[in-house]
C-alpha positions as CSV (number, residue, x, y, z in Angstrom):
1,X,4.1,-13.7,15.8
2,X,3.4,-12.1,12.7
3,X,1.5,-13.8,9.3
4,X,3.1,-10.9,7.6
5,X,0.7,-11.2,4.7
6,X,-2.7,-10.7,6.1
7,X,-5.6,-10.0,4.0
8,X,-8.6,-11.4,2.6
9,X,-7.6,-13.4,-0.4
10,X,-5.2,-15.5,1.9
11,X,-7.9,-16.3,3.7
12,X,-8.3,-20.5,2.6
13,X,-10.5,-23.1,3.2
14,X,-9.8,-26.8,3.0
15,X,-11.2,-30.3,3.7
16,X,-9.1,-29.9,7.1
17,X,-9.4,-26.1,8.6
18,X,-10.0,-23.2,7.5
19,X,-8.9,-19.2,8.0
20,X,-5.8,-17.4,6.8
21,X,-2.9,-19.3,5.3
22,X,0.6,-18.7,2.9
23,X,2.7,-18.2,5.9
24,X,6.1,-17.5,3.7
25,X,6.1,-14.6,5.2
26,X,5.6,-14.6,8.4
27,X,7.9,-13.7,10.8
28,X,8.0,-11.5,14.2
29,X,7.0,-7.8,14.0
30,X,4.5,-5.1,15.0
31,X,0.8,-6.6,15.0
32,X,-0.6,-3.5,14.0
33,X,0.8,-4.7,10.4
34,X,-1.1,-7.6,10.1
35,X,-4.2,-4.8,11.7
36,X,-4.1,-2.6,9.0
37,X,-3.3,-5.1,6.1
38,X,-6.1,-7.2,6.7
39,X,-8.0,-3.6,7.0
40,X,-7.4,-2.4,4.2
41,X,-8.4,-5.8,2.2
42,X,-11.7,-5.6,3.8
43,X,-12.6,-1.6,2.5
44,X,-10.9,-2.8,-0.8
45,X,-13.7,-6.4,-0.7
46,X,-16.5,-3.5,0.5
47,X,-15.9,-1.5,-2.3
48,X,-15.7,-4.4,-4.9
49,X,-19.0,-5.4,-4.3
50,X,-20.8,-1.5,-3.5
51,X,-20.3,-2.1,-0.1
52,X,-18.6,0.7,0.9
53,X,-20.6,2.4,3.9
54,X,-20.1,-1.1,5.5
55,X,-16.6,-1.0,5.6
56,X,-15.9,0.2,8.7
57,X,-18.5,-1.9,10.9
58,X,-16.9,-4.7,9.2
59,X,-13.4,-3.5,10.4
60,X,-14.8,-3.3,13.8
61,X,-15.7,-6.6,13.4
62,X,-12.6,-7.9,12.8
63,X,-11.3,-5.9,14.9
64,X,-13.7,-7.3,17.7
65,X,-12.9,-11.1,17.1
66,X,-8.9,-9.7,17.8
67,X,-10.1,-8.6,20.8
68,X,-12.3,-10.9,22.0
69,X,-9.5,-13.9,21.4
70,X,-7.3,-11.8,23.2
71,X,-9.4,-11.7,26.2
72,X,-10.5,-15.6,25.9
73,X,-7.2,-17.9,24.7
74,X,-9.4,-20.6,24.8
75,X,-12.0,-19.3,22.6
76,X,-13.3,-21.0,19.9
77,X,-15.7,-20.3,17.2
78,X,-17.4,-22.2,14.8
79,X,-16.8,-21.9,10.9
80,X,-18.9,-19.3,9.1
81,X,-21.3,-19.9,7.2
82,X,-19.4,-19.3,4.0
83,X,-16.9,-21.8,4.5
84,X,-19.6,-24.8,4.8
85,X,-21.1,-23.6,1.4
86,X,-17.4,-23.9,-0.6
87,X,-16.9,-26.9,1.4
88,X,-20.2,-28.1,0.6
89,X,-18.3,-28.2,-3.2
90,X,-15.3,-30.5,-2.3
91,X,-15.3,-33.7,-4.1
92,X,-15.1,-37.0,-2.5
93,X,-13.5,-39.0,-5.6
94,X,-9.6,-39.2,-4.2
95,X,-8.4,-40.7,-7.4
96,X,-10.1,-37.6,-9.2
97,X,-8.0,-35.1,-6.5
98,X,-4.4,-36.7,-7.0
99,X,-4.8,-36.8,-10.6
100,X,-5.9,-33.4,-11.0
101,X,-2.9,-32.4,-8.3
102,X,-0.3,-34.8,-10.0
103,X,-1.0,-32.4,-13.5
104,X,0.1,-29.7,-11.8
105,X,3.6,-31.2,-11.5
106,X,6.2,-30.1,-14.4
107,X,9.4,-31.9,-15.4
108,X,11.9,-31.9,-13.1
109,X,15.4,-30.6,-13.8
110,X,17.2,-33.0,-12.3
111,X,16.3,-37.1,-11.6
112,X,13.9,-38.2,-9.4
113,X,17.1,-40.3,-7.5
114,X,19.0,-36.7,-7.2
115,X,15.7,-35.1,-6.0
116,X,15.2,-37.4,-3.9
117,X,19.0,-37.4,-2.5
118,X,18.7,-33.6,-2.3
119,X,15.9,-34.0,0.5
120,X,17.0,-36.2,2.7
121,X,17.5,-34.1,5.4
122,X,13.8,-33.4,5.3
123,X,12.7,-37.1,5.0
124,X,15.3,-38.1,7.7
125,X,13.2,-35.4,9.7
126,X,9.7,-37.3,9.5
127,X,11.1,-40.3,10.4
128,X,12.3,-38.9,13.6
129,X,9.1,-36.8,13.8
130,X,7.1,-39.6,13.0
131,X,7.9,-42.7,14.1
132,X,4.2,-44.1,14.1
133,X,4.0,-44.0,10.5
134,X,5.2,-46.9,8.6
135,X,9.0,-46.7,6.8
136,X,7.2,-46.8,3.2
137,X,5.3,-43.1,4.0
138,X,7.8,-41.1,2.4
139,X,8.6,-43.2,0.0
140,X,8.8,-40.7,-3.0
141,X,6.5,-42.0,-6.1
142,X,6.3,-38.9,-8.1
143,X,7.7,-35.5,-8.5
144,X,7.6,-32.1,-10.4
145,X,8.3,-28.2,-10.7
146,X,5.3,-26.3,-9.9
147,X,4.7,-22.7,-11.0
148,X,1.2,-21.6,-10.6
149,X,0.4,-18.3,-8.5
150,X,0.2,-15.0,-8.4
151,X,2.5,-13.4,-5.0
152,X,4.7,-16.4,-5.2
153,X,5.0,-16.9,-9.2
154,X,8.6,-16.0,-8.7
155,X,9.3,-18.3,-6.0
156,X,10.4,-21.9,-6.5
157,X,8.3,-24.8,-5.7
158,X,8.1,-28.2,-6.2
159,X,5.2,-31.0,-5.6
160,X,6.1,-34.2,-4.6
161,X,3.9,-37.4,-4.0
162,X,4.8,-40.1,-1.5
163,X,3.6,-43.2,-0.9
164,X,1.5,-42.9,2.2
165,X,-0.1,-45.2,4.9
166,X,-0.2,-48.3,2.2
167,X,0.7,-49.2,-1.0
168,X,-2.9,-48.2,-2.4
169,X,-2.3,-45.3,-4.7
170,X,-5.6,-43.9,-3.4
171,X,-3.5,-42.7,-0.3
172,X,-0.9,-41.0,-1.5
173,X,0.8,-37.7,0.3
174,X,1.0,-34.6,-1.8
175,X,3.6,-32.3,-0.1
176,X,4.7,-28.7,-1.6
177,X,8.6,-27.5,-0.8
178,X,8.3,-23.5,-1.1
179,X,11.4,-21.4,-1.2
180,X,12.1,-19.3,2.1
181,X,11.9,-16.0,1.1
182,X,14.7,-13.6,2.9
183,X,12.6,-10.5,4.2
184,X,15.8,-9.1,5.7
185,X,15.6,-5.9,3.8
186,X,11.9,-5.2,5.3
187,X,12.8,-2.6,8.0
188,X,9.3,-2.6,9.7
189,X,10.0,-6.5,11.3
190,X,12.2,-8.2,13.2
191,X,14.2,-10.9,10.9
192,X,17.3,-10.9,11.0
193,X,18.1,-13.2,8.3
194,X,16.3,-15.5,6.3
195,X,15.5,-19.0,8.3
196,X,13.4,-22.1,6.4
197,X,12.0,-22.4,10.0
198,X,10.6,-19.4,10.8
199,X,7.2,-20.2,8.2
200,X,6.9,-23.4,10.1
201,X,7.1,-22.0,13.9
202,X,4.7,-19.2,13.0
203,X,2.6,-21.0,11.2
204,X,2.2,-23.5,14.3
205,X,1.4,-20.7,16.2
206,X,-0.8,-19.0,14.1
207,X,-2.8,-21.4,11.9
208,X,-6.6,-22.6,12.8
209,X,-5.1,-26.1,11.8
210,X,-1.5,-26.3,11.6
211,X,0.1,-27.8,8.3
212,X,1.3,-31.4,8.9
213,X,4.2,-33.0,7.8
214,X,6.1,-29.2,8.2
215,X,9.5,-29.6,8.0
216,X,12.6,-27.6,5.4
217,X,15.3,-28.5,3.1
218,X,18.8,-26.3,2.9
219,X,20.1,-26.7,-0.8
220,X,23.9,-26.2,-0.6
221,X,25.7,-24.1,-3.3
222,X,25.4,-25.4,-6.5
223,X,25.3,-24.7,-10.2
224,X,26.5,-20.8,-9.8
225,X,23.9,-20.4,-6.9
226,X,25.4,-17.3,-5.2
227,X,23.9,-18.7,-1.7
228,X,22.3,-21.9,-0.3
229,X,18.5,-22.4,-1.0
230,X,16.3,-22.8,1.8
231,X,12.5,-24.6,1.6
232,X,10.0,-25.3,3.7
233,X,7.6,-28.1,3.2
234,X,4.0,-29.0,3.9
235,X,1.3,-31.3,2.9
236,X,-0.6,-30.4,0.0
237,X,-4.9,-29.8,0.9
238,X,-7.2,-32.0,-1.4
239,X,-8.9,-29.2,-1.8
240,X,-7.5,-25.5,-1.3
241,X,-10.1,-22.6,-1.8
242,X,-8.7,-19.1,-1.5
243,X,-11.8,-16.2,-1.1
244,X,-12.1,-14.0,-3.9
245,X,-12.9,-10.2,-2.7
246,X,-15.2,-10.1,-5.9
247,X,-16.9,-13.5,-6.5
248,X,-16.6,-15.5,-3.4
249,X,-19.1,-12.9,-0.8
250,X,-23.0,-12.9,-1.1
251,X,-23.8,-10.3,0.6
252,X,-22.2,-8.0,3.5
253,X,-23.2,-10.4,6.5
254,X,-20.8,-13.4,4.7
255,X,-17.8,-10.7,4.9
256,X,-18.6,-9.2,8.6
257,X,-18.7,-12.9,10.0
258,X,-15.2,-14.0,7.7
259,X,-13.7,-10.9,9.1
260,X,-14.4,-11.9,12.8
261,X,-13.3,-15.2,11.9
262,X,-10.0,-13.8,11.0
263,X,-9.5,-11.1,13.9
264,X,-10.0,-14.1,16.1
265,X,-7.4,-16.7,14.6
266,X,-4.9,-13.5,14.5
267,X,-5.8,-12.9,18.5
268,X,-5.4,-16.3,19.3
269,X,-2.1,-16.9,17.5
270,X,0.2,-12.9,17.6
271,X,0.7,-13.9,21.3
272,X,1.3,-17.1,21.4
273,X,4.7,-18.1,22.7
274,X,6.1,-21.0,24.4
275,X,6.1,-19.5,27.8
276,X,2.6,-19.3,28.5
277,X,3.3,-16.3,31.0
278,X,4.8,-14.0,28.7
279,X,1.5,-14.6,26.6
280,X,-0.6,-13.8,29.1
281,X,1.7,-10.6,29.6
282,X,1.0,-10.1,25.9
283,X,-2.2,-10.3,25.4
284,X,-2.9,-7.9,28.3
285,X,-0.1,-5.4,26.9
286,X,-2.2,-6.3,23.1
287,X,-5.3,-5.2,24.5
288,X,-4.1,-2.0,25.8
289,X,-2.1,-1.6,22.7
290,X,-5.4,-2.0,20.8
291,X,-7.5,0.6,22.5
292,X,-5.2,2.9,22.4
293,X,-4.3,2.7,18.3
294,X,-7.5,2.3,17.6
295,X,-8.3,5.3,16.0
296,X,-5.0,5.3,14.3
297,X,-5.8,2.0,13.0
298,X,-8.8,3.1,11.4
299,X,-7.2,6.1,10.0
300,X,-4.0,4.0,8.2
301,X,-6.5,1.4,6.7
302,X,-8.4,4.5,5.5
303,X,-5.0,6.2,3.9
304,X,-3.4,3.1,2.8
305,X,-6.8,2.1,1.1
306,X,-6.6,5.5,-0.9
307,X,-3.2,4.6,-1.5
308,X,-3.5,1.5,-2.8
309,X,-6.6,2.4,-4.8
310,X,-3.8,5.1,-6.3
311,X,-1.8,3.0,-7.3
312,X,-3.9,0.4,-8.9
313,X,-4.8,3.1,-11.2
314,X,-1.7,4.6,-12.2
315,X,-0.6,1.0,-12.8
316,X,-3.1,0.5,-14.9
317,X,-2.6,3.8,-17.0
318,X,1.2,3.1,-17.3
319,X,0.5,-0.7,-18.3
320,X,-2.0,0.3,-21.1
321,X,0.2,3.0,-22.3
322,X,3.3,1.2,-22.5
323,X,4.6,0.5,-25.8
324,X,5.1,-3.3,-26.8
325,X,9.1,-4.5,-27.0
326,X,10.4,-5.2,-30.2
């Protein structure tokens, strides 16, 4: 298992859990990946806020939490710190949440009776999955476009709202459909085509607190589509806080103990498989693995920090010199 995406900034915190998140695009592939990635987020966080010469002991704290999950699967570790303070922050006013979340949604392009027709297959899959619930939960009451991010701004998405345990509107379900995104072309993993369950297996496997209500949606050709469209949905947090690497750390302690938190969720969740043999053959082959790269590891984060920071600054001096269209 593979998050595909690790680093800093995907790191979340909601009423529910907490630890890294956005699983469109995980997938299955070499762990080192996720390693370095994440890496290379936390010299990029050290150096935002003149942290630099504790970059590395950070890394090795993360790097230590990887370990030490993969010597313990049943370890657990309590929230840092940081996370009770944002938390501290959530609201409490429900009616105050779904408004401010029901804003977000923008006119649909078709009805809400065609939306609704169009994911069937996904509400026929809670009722199967969730036979407890009453027949009203997924009820649709409200639904909308919704284009807000930064990685994903190209992506589709929608927000819907459904009616949830009772008719009170003070119990509503948000629940976000995301477009699969086809990482077939990425020669370093393992897809070998795009699936709209793949995001929901891995992030079973890998999440501190698994999304509820995951399930996908296959749009069939349509409208000049050149192939299907496939989603994946999830309940929508109350309150969803992604870490900034330049305003969310206080000092260099807050960033060592979110990086441990991290190398311990990825630990816990790259071997985890259904056959629980094969993931204790993993994590022993992991740990190996992980002495053995070690210095490597260090020395890509290192490279692909420069890199990166290379990059950022020819962008820059390309973007500012650019002339404006006509």
């Amino acid at each position: 298992s593979l998050h595909g995406d690790a680093h800093l900034e995907n790191y979340a915190i909601t009423e529910q859990g907490r630890g890294l998140t956005d699983f469109d695009d995980a997938t299955i592939g070499p762990v080192v990946l996720d390693l370095v990635r994440f890496g290379v987020s936390i010299h990029l966080a050290s150096r935002a806020n003149g942290w630099e010469e504790e970059a590395e002991p950070i890394v090795d704290s993360f790097l230590s939490g990887y370990r030490a999950a993969l010597e313990d699967p049943g370890l657990t570790v309590p929230p840092p710190e940081l996370v009770s303070r944002i938390r501290a922050r959530f609201t409490t006013d429900r009616k105050q949440t779904l408004a401010a979340q029901e804003t977000l949604m923008q006119p649909l392009e078709v009805s809400r009776e065609e939306f609704k027709w169009e994911i069937e297959q996904y509400l026929d899959q809670m009722a199967e999955k969730h036979p407890e619930l009453p027949p009203h939960f997924f009820e649709i009451k409200n639904a909308g476009r919704l284009k807000i991010g930064i990685g994903s701004a190209l992506d589709e998405k929608y927000l819907f709202e459904v009616e949830g345990p009772t008719k009170a509107h003070e119990d509503n379900v948000i629940l976000e459909m995301k477009e699969v995104r086809d990482l077939r072309e990425i020669s370093c993993i393992l897809a070998s085509e795009a699936s709209p369950v793949l995001p929901i297996v891995m992030q079973a496997r890998l999440a501190y607190q698994p999304y509820r209500y995951a399930g996908f949606v296959i749009f069939d050709i349509r409208k000049g589509d050149e192939k299907e469209k496939m989603f994946w949905v999830h309940e929508w947090a109350d309150h969803y806080h992604e870490l900034s690497i330049r305003t969310s750390f206080q000092t260099a302690a807050e960033l060592h103990d979110i990086a441990y938190d991290a190398g311990v969720q990825l630990g816990l969740g790259h071997p985890k498989s259904i056959a629980d043999s094969y993931s204790n053959h993993l994590r022993g082959r992991l740990l190996t693995t992980l002495t053995e790269l070690q210095e490597r590891i260090h020395q890509a984060i290192s490279d692909l920090t420069q890199q990166t920071i290379a990059a950022w600054k020819q962008f820059r001096v390309e973007a500012s010199t650019k002339k404006p269209g006509p």
